[in-house]
Structures are given as C-alpha cells and as structure tokens.
N, C-alpha and C positions, 0 to 999 in steps of 0.2 A: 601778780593778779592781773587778768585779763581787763581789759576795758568794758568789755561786758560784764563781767563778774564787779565791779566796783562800780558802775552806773546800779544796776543793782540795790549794792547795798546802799548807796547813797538817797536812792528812793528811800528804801526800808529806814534807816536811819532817819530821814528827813520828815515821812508819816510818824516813826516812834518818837521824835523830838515833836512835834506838833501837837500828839496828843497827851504827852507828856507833860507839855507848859501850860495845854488848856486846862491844864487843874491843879498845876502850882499854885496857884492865886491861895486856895483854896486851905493851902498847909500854911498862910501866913494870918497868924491868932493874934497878934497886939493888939486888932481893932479901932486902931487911933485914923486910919482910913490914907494915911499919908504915905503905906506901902502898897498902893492898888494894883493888884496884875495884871495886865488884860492882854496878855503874850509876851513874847521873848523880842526882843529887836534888839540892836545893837550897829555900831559904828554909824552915827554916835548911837550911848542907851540914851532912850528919852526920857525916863524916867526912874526913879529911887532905886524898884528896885533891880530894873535891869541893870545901872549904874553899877550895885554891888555886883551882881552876877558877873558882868564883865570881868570888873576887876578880880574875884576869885579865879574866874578862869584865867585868868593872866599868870597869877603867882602859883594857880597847878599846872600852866603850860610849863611854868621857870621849873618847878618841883619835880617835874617828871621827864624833861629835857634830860635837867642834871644826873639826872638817877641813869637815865639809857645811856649817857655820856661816861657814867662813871663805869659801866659793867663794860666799857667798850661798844657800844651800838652807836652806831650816826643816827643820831635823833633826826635828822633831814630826810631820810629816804623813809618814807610811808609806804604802807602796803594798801590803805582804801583813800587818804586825802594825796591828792592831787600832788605833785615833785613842783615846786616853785619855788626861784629864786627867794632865799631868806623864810623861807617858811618850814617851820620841824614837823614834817608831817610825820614820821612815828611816834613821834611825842603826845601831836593831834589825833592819831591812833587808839594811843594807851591812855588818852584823856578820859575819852567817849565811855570807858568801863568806870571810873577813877569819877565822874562829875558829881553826880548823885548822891556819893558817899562822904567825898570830903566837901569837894566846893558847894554846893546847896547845901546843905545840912549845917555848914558855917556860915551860910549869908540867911538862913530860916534862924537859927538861933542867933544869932546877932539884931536881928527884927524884934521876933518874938519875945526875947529876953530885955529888949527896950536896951540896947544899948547903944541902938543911935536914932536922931531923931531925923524933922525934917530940917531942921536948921544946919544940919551937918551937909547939908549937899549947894550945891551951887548950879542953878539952869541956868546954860549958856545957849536959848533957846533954838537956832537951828544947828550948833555945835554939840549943843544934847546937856546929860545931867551928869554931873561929877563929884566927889565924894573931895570934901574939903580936906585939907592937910591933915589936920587935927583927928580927925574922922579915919582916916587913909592908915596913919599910924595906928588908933584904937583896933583897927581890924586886924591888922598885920598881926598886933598883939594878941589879939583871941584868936588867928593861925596860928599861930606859934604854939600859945597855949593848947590849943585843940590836939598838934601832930604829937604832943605827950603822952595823949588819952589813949588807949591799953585796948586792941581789941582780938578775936581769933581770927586769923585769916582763915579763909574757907578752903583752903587746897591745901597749905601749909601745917594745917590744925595748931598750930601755936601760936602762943599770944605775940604780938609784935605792939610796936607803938605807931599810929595811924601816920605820923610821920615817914614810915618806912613803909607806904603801902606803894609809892612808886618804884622805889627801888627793890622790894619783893615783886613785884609784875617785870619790871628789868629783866631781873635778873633767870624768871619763869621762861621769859620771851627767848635769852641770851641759851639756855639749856636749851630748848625746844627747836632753836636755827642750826643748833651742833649738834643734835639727833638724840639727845640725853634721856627728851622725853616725847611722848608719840603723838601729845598735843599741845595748844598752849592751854593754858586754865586760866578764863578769864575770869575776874572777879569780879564774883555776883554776893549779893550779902540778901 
C-alpha cells in the first residue's frame, strides 16, 4: 500500500472511529451512571469503561494474532497500520473489522448485564483506570463464553462459533494473497 493510499485511510478510519465512539456512550443501559462515556482514550484508559475496552482489545489483538499465525501469515507486516518494531500490524489490520462485533458487544453486555461494578476497578489516577484481578478474570470468563456463541458468517454463509471468527478472516486473507479469491471479504454483520 502506497503512503498515500494509507494516510488516507487512516484519516477515514480516524473520522469513522471518532464518530463512532461519540455514541457509544449512548448503547451503555445499566444506568447506575459509574460506566459514563464521553470518548475513547487510552494508554492509560481513564476511566471504567475505556479500561474494559482496552483490555478487550488486548485479548482480540492475542485472538487474531494467533489465528494469522496459525494460517501461516506474519501477523507483523500490516497493509494500513504502520511496520514497527514489536507491533502485529496485520493483526491491527483484521482487528478494525473484528472490534464491533466481538470486543464492544462483550464489554456493552458485560455493563449492561451488571456483571461488573465500580468496585471492580482500581484508579491509579495519572497511571489511569484498571480492572481488578478478580474482575480481569470474570471477563475473560464471559470471552470465552461468548467465542461458543453460534453465528452465520456473512461471506461464508455457515454457522461458525464467534470464536472462529478470526481465524475465518485468516484464513479469507490467506486465499485472497494466493489468488484463490478476486477479493478479500471483509466482515461486516
């Protein structure tokens, strides 16, 4: 990808995340008032629910690493994020389709459904807000639970388990670099 062609997207990208999170707030129902959104930030999050949000995107960066690793792909070399020492930018790649679906919709039903509270976090005030041991694990546990949950993939038309939705885009990516198929198919729901 040109320099050009990836300044680019990284605008478009940067305005569709912007107006994206200005209404996230918006999809979190407990109304207990102690998940308030008022944007995305991060390193550190400063608050609850950026805290979660991080952390999801953490364990879909690991989730979808592995998946490009396991089809043979170097999750390092990215086609729109930046090549940096220790950073998987195809992984950061295939996230950006992947966020939406798994990670938000696990950190909104994890809110929403009150399964964590504020007492689960710990402000380390200029270090930022982090999700207690206790808490850390609870999530992991409704991941894990969640990648069982059953849905159709939109290009695939068969049911898969949403845990295999990295490794279905992998493997999509993997066909489409060896000319198998005439595009990639990103997944949109």
């Amino acid at each position: 990808v040109s320099r050009g062609l990836g300044d680019v997207y990284k605008r478009q990208e940067g305005n569709a995340s912007k107006l994206y999170f200005s209404v996230f707030g918006e999809m979190i129902l407990n109304g207990d008032g102690a998940f308030g959104f008022e944007g995305r930030n991060k390193r550190p999050p400063k608050d609850r629910t950026n805290a979660l949000l991080s952390f999801a995107y953490t364990l879909l960066a690991h989730d979808v690493q592995g998946a490009l690793e396991s089809c043979g792909l170097d999750s390092y070399v990215g086609f729109f994020h930046t090549d940096r020492p220790g950073r998987a930018g195809l992984a950061l790649d295939i996230m950006e389709e992947l966020r939406a679906y798994i990670a938000d919709r696990n950190v909104l039903s994890f809110i929403n459904r009150r399964q964590v509270k504020a007492s689960d976090f710990e402000d380390r005030g200029v270090n930022g807000v982090i999700l207690k041991p206790d808490a850390r694990r609870e999530f992991i546990r409704h991941w894990q639970r969640r990648k069982q949950d059953e849905m159709e993939h939109p290009f695939l038309s068969e049911k898969i388990k949403c845990g295999l939705i990295p490794y279905a885009q992998a493997l999509l990516l993997n066909k489409f670099l060896r000319g198998e198929l005439d595009a990639y198919p990103v997944f949109l729901i």
